[in-house]
Backbone as CSV, one residue per row, in Angstrom:
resi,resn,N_x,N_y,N_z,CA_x,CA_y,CA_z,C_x,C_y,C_z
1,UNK,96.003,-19.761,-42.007,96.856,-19.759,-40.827,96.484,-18.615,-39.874
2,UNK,96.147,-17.253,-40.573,95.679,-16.398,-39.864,94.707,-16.581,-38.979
3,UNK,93.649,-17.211,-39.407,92.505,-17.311,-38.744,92.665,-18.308,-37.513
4,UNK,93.459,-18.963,-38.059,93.864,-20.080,-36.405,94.428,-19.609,-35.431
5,UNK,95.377,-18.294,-36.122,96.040,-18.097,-34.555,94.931,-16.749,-34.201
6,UNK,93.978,-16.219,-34.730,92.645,-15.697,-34.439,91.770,-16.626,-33.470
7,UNK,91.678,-17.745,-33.668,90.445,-18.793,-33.129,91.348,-18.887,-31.855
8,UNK,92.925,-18.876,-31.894,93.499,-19.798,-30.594,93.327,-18.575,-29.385
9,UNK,93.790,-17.114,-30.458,93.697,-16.198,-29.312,92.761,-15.352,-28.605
10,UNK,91.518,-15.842,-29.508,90.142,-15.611,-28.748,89.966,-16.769,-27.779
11,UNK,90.366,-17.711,-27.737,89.820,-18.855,-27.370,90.539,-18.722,-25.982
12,UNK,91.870,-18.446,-26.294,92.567,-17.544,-24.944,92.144,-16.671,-24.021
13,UNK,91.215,-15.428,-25.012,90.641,-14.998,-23.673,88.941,-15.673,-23.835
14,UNK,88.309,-15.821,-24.258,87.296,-16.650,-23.536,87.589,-17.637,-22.466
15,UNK,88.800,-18.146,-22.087,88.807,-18.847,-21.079,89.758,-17.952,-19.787
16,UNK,90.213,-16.875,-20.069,90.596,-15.955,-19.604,88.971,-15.047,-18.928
17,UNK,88.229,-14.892,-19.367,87.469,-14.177,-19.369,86.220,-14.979,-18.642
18,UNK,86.258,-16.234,-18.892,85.385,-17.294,-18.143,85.995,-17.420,-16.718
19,UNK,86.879,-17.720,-16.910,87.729,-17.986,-15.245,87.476,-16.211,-14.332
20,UNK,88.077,-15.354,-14.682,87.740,-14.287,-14.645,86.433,-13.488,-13.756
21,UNK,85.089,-13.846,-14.964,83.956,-13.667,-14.417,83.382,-15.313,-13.723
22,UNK,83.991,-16.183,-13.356,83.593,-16.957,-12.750,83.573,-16.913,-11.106
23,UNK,85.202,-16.087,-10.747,85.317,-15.934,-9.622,84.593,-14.562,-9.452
24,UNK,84.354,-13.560,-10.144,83.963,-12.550,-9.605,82.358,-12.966,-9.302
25,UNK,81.878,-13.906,-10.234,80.956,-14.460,-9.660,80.244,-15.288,-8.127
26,UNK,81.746,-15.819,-8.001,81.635,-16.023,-6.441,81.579,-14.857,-5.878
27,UNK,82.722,-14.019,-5.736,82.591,-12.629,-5.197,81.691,-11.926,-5.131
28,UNK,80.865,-11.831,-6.022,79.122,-11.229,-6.060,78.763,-11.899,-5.242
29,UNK,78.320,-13.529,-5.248,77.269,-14.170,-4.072,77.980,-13.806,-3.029
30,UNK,79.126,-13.858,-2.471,79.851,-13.651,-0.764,79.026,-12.299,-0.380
31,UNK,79.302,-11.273,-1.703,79.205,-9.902,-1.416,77.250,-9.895,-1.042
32,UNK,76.506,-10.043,-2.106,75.282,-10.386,-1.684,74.985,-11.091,-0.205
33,UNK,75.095,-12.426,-0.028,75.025,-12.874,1.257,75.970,-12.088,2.634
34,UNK,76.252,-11.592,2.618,76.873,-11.064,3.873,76.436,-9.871,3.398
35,UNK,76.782,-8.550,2.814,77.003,-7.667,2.869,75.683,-6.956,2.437
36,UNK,75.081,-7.419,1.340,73.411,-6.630,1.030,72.616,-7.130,1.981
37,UNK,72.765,-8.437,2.732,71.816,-9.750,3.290,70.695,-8.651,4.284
38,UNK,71.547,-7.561,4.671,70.958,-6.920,5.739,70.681,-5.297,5.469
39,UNK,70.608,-4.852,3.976,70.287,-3.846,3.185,69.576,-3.292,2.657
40,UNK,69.243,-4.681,1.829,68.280,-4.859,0.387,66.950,-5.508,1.239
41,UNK,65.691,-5.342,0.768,64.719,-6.409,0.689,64.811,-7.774,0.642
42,UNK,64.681,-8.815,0.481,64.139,-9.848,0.330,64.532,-10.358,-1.063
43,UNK,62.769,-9.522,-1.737,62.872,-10.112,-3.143,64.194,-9.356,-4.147
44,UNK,64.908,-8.229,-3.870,65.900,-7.608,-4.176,67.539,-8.051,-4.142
45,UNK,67.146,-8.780,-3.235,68.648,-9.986,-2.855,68.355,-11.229,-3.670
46,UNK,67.190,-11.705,-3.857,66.883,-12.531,-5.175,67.071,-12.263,-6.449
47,UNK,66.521,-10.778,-6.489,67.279,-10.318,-7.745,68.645,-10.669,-8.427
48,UNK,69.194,-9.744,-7.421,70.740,-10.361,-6.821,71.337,-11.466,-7.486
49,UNK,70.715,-12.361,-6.364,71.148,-13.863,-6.750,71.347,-14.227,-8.111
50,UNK,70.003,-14.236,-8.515,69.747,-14.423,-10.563,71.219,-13.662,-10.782
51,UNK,71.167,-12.284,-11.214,72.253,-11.900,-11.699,73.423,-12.672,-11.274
52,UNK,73.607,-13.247,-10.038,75.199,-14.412,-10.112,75.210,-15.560,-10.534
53,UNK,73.899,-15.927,-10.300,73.560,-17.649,-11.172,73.659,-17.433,-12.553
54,UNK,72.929,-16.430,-12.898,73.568,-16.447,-14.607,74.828,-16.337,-15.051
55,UNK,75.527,-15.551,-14.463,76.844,-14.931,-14.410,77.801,-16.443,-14.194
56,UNK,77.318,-16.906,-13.087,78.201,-18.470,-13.564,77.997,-19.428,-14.086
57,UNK,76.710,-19.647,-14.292,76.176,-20.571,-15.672,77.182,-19.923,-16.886
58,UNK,77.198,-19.169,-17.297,77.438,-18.554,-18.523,79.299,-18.240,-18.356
59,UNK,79.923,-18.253,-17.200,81.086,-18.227,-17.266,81.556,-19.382,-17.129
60,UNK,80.625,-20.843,-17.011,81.375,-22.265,-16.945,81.025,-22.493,-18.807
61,UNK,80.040,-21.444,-19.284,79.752,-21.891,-20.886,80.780,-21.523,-21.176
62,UNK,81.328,-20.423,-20.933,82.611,-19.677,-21.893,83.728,-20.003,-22.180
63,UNK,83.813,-21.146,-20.569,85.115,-21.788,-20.662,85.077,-23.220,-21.721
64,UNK,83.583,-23.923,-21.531,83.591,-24.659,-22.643,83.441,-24.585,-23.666
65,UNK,82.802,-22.818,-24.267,83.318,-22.737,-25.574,85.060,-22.353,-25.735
66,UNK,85.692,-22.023,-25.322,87.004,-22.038,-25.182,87.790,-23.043,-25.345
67,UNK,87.023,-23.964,-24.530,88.050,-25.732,-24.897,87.387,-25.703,-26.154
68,UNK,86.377,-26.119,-26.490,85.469,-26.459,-28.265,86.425,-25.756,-28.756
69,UNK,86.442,-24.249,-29.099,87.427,-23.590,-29.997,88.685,-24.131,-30.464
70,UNK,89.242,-24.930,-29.293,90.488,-25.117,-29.074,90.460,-26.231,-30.698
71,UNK,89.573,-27.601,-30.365,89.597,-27.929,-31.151,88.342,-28.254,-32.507
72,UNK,87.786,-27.617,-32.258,86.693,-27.550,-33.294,86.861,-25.939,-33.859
73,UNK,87.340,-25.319,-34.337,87.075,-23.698,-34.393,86.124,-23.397,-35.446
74,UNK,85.360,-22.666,-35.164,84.254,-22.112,-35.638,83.737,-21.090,-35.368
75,UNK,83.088,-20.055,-36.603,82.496,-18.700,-36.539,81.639,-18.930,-35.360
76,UNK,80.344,-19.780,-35.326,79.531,-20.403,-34.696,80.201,-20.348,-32.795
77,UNK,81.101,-20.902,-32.929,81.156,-21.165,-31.538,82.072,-19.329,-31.140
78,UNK,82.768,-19.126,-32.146,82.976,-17.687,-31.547,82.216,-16.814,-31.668
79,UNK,80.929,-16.551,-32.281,80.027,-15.785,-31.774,79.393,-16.144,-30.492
80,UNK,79.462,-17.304,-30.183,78.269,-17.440,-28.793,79.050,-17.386,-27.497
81,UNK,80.680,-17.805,-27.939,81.232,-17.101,-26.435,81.250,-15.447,-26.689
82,UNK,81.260,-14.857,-27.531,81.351,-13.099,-27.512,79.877,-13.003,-27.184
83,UNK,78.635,-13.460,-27.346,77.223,-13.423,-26.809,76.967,-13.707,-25.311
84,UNK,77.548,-14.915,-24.831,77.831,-15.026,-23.331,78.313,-13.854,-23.034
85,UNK,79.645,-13.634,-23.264,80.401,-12.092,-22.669,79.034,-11.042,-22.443
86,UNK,78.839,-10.526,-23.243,77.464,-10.027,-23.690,76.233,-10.145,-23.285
87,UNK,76.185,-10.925,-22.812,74.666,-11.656,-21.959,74.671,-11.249,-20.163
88,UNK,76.237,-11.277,-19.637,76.805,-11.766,-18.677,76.895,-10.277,-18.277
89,UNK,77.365,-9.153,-19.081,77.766,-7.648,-19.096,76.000,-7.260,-19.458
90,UNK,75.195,-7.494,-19.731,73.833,-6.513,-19.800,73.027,-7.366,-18.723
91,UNK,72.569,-8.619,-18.564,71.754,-9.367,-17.906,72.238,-9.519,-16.189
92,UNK,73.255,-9.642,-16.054,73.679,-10.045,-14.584,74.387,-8.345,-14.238
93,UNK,74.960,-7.853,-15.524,75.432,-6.448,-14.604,73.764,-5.641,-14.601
94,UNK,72.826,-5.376,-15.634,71.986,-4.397,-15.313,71.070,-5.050,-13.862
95,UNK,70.891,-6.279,-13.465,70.372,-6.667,-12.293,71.157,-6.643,-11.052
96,UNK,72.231,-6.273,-11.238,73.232,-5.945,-9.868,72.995,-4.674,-9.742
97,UNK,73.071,-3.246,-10.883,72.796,-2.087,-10.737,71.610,-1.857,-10.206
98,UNK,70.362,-2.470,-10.959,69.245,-2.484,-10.543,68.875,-2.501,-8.904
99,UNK,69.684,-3.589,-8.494,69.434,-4.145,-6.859,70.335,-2.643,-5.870
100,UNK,71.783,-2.723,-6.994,72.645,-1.506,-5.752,71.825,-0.155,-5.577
101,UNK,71.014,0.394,-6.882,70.974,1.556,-7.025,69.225,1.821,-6.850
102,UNK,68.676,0.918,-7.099,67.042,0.852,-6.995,66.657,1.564,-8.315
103,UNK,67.384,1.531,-9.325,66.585,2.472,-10.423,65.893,1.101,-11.625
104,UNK,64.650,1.294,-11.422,63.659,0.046,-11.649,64.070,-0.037,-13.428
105,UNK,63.946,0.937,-13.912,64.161,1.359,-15.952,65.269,0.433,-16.097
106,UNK,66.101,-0.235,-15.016,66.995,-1.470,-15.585,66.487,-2.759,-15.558
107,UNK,65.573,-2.838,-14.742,64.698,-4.206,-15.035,64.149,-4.275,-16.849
108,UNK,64.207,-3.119,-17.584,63.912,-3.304,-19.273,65.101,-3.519,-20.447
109,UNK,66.354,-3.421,-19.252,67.816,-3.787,-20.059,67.730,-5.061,-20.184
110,UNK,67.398,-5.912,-19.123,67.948,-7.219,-18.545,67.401,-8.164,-19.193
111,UNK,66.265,-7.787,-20.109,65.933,-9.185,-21.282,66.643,-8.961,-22.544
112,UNK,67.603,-7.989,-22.423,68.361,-7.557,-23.976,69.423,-9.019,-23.636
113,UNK,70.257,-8.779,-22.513,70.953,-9.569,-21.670,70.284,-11.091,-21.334
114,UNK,69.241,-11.609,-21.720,68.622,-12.699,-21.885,68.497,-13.249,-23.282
115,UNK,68.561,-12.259,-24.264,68.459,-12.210,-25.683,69.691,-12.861,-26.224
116,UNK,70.790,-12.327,-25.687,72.068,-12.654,-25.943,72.373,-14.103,-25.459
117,UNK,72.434,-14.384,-24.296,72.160,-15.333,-23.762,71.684,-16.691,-24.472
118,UNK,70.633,-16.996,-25.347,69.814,-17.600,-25.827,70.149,-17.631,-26.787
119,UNK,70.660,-16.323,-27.574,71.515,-16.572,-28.740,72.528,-17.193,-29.105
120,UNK,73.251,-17.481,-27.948,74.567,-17.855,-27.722,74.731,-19.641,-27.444
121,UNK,73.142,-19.836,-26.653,73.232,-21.328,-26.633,72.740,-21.203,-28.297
122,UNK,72.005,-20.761,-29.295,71.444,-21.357,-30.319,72.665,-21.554,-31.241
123,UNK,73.835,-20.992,-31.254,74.975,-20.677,-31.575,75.322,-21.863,-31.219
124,UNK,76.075,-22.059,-29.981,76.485,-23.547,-29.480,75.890,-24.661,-29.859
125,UNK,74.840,-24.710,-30.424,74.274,-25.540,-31.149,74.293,-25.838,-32.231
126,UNK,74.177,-24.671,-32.982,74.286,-24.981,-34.371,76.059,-25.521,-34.503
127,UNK,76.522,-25.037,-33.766,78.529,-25.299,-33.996,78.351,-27.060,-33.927
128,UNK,77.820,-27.987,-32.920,77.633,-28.995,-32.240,76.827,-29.648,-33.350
129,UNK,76.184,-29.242,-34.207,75.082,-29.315,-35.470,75.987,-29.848,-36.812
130,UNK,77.172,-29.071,-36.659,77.527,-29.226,-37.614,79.560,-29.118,-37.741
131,UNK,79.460,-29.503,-36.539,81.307,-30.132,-36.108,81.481,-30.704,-37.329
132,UNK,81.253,-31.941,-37.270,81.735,-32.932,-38.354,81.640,-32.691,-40.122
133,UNK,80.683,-31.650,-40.522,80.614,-31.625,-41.712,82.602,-30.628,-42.381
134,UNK,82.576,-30.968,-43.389,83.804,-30.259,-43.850,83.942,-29.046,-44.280
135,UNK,85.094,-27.889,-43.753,84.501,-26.642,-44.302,84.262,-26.272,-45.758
136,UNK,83.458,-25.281,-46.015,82.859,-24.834,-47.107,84.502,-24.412,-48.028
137,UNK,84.448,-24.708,-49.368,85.037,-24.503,-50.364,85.753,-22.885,-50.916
């Protein structure tokens, strides 16, 4: 019983936390397009960009691991929304710092933040792998 109302209230904020960084995700692109548009470089506002495209790729994943949780719960699927979180906080934040601040040594964070990322779909997979089997004894 414990663990369910564990699965429901992570699952709470993963979709708390998806919605969340979804809009701040808009808020990044507005902020990029208007406000760096005439700051930054070029390829530096591309930078940019990536860091919000991932950022909402990965905050529309969070919300669908959130519904899954709801009714499939699994270790599996709650590690890969805490890996999104994770992916979303090193990969899209060290490439926003990178772009605000110009300090290049964060372009070597941002595949840790890709790592996670990748982990998190292999995660979502394996959960999707193995929905239907019955839990272990």
């Amino acid at each position: 019983m414990n663990d369910l109302i564990d699965t429901r209230s992570e699952a709470r904020r993963f979709w708390l936390l998806g919605a969340v960084l979804a809009s701040l995700a808009v808020a990044a692109g507005a902020f990029g397009a208007h406000a760096l548009r005439d700051l930054v470089p070029p390829a530096r506002l591309a930078t940019f960009e990536t860091g919000v495209r991932y950022q909402m790729y990965h905050s529309l994943a969070l919300l669908f691991v959130a519904r899954a949780l709801t009714g499939h719960p699994s270790a599996a699927l709650r590690w890969a929304g805490r890996l999104f979180v994770t992916g979303i906080v090193v990969f899209s934040g060290s490439l926003y710092l990178l772009v605000l601040t110009g300090l290049s040594w964060l372009g070597a964070v941002t595949p840790l933040g890709g790592v996670a990322f990748l982990a998190g779909w292999g995660l979502l997979a394996r959960a999707a792998l193995h929905r239907d089997r019955p839990p272990a004894a």
